[in-house]
Rosetta silent file (secondary structure, phi, psi, omega in degrees, C-alpha in Angstrom):
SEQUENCE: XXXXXXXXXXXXXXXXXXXXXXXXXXXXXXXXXXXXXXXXXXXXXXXXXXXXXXXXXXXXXXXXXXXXXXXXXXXXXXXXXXXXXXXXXXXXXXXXXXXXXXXXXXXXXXXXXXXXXXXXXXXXXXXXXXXXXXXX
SCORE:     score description
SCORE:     0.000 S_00000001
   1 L     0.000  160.175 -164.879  -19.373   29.495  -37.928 S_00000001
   2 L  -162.070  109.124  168.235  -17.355   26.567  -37.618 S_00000001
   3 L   -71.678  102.456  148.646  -16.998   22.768  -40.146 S_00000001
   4 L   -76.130  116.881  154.446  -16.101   19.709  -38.233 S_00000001
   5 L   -96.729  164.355 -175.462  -15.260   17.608  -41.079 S_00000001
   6 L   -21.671  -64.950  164.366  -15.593   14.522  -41.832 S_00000001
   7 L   -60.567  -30.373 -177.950  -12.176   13.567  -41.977 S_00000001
   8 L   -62.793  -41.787 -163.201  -11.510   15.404  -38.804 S_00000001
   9 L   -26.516   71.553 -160.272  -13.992   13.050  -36.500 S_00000001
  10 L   -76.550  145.016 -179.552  -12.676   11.123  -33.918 S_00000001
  11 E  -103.876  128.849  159.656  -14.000    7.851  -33.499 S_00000001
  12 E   -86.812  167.750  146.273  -14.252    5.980  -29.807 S_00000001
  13 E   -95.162  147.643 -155.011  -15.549    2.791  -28.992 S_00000001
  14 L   -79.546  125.390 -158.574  -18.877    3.058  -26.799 S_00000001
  15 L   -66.747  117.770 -171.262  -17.699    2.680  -23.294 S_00000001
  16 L   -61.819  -19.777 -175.779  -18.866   -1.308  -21.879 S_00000001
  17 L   -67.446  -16.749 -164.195  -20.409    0.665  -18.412 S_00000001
  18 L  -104.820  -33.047 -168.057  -22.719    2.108  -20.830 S_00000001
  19 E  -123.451  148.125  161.385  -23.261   -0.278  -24.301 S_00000001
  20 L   -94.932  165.821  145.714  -23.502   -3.840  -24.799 S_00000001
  21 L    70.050 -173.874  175.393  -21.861   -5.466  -27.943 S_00000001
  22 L   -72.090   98.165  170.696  -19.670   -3.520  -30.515 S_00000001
  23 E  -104.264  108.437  163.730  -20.601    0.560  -30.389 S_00000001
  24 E  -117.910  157.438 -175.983  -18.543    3.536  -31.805 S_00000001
  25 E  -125.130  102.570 -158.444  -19.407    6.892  -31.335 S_00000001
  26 E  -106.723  157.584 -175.975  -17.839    9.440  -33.677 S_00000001
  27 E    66.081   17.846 -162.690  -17.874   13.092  -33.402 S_00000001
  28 E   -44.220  142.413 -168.295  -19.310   13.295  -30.494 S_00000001
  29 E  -162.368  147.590  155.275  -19.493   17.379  -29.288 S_00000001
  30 E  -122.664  135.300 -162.717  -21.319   19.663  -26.523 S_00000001
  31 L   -82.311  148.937 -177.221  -21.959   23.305  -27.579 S_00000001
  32 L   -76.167  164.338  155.157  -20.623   25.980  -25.417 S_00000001
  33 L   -54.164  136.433   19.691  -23.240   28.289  -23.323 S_00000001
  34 L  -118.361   40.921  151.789  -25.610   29.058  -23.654 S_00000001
  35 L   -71.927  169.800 -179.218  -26.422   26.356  -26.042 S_00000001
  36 L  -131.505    6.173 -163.336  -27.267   23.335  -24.074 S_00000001
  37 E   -80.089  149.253  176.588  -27.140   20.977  -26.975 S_00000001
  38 E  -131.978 -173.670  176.761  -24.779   17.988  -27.520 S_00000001
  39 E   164.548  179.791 -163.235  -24.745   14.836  -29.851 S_00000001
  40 E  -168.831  142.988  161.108  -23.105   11.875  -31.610 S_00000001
  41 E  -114.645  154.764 -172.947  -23.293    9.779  -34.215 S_00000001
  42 E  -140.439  133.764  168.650  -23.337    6.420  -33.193 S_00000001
  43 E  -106.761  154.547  172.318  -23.136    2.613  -34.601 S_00000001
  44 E  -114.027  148.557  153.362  -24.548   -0.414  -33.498 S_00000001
  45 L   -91.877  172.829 -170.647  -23.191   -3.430  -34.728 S_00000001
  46 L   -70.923  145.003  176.587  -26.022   -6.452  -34.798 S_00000001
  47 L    92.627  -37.775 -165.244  -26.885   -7.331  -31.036 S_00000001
  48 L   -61.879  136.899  167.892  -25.110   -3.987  -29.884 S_00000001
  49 E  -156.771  161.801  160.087  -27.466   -1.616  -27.707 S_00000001
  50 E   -73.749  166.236  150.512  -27.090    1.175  -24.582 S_00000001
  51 L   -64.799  173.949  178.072  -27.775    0.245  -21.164 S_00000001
  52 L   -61.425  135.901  171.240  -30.702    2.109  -19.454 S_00000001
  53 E  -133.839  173.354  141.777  -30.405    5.650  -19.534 S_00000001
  54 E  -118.254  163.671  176.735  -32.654    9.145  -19.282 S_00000001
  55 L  -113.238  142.578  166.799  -31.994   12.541  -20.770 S_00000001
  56 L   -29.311  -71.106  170.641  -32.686   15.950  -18.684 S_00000001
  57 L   -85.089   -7.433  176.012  -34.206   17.282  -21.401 S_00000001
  58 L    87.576  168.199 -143.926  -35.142   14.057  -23.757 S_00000001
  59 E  -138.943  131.920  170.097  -33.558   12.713  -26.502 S_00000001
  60 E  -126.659  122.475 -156.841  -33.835   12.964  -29.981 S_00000001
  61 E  -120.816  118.709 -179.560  -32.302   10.114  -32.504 S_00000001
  62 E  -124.393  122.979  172.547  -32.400   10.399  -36.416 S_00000001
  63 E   -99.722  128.502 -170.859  -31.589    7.168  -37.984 S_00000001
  64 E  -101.545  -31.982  172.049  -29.695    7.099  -41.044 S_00000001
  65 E  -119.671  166.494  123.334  -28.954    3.298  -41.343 S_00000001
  66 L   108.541 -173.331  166.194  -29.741   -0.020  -40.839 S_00000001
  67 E  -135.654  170.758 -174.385  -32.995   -1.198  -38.079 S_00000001
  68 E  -157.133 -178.115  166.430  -32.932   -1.145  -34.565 S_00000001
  69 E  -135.783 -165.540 -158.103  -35.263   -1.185  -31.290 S_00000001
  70 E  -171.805  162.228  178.091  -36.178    0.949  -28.488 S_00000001
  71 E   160.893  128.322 -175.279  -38.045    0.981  -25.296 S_00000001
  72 E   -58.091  105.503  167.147  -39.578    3.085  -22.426 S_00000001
  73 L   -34.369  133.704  160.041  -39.393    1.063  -19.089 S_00000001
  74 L    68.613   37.884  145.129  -42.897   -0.885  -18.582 S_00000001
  75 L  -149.278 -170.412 -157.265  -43.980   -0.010  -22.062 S_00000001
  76 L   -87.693  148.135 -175.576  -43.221   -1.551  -25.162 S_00000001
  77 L   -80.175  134.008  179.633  -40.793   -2.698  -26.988 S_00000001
  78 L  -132.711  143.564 -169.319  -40.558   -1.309  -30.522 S_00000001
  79 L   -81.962  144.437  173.150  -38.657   -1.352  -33.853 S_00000001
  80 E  -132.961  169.595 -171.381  -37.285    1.379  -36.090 S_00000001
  81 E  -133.979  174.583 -171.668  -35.665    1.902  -39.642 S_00000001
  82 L   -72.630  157.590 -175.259  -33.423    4.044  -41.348 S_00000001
  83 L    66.916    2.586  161.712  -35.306    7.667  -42.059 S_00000001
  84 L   -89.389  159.303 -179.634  -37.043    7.753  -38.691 S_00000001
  85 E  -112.151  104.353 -178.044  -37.163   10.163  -36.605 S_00000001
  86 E   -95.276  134.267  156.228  -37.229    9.208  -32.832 S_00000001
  87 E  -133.479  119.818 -179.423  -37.836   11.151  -29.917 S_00000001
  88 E   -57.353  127.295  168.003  -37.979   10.237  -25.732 S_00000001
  89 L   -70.602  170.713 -168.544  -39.512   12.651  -23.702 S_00000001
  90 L   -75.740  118.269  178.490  -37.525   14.040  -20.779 S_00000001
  91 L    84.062   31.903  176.549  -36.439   12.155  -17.660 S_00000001
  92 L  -103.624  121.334  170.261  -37.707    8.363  -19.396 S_00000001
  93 L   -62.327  118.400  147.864  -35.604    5.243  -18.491 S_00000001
  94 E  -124.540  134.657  159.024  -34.860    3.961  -22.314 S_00000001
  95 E  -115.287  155.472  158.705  -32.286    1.988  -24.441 S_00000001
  96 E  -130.516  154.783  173.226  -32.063    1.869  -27.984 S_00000001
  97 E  -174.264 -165.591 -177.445  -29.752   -0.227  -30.157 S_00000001
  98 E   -77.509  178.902  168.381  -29.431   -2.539  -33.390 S_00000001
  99 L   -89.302 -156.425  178.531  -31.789   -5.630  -33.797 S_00000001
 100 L   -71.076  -58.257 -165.722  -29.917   -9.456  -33.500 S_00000001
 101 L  -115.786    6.062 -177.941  -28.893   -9.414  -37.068 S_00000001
 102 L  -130.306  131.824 -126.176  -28.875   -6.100  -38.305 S_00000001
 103 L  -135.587  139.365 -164.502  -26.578   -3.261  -37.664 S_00000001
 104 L  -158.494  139.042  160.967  -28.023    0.586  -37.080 S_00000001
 105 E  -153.565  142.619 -158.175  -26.969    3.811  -36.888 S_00000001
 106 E  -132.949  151.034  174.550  -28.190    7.653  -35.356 S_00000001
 107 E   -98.525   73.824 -173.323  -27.427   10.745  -34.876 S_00000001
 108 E   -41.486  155.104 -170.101  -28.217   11.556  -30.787 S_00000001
 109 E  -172.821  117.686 -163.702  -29.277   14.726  -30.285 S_00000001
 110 E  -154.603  129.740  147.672  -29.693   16.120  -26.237 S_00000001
 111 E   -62.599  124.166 -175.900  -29.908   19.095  -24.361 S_00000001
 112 L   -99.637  156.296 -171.679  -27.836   19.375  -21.335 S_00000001
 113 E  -126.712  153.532 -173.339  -29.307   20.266  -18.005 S_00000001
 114 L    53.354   12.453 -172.265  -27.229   21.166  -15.158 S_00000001
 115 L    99.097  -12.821 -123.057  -23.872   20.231  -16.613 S_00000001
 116 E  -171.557   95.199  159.237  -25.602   16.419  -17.486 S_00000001
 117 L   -97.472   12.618 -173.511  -27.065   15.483  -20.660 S_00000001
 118 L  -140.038  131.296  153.003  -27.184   11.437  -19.994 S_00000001
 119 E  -131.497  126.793 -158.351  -27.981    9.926  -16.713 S_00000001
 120 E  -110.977  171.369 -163.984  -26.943    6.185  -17.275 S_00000001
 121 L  -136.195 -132.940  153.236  -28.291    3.338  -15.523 S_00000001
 122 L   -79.686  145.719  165.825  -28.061   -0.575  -15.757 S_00000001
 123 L   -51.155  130.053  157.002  -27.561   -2.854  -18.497 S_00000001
 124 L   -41.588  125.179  155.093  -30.405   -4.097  -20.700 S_00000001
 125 L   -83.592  167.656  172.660  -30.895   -7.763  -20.292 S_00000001
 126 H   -53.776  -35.038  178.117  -30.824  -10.364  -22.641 S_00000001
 127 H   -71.335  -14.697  163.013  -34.239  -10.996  -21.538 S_00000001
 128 H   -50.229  -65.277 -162.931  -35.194   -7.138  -22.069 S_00000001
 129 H   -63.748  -56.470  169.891  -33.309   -7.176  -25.379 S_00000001
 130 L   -52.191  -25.091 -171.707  -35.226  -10.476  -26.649 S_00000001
 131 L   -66.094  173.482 -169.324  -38.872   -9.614  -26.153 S_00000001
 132 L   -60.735  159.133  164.415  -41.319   -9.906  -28.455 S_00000001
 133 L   -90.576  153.454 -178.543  -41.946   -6.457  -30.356 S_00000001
 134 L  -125.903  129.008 -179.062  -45.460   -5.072  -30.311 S_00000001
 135 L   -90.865  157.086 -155.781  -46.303   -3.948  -33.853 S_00000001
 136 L   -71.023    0.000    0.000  -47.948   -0.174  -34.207 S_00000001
């Protein structure tokens, strides 16, 4: 058994090939074999989001603050809050990030395949990031 604490974390800033706006990602860790799992906690600041990405294995994101949005290529865009639980099925072009004025942050959670738990893609546009949300 093994405590990262708190104090311990290191924090980065979220790399610009990958995030728009102001991103840090602290604690970030991949489990030795034959776990395959990895993760982060991550901030958005308002406006902040990833570029497109997929996961091997899909992605799971538990949001502890703040609201944010999300979207599947070609399907819609939609909003989330602190205490949801999201998760992308495997091999889906998605981003996620904060909204325009509100600042959000999850806990990533990804199983690596091959060596490769992210495959990253192009930046979100503004015009991406702006559409309307379709309410459930």
């Amino acid at each position: 058994m093994s405590i990262a604490r708190k104090a311990e974390l290191k924090t980065v800033d979220g790399p610009a090939a990958y995030f728009t706006g102001t991103v840090t990602i602290t604690g970030q860790f991949q489990r030795e074999a034959p776990s395959r799992v990895s993760g982060a906690i991550v901030h958005f600041e308002p406006g902040a989001r990833t570029a497109w990405h997929s996961h091997p294995a899909g992605q799971t994101l538990i949001v502890t603050e703040g609201v944010g949005w999300t979207q599947i290529a070609d399907g819609p865009k939609l909003e989330f809050h602190a205490g949801d639980i999201l998760w992308c099925p495997a091999d889906h072009k998605h981003w996620h990030g904060a909204t325009v004025d509100q600042a959000m942050t999850h806990i990533a959670i990804q199983e690596a395949v091959d060596g490769t738990p992210v495959t990253w893609m192009e930046p979100v546009t503004e015009a991406d990031y702006r559409a309307p949300l379709v309410t459930e």
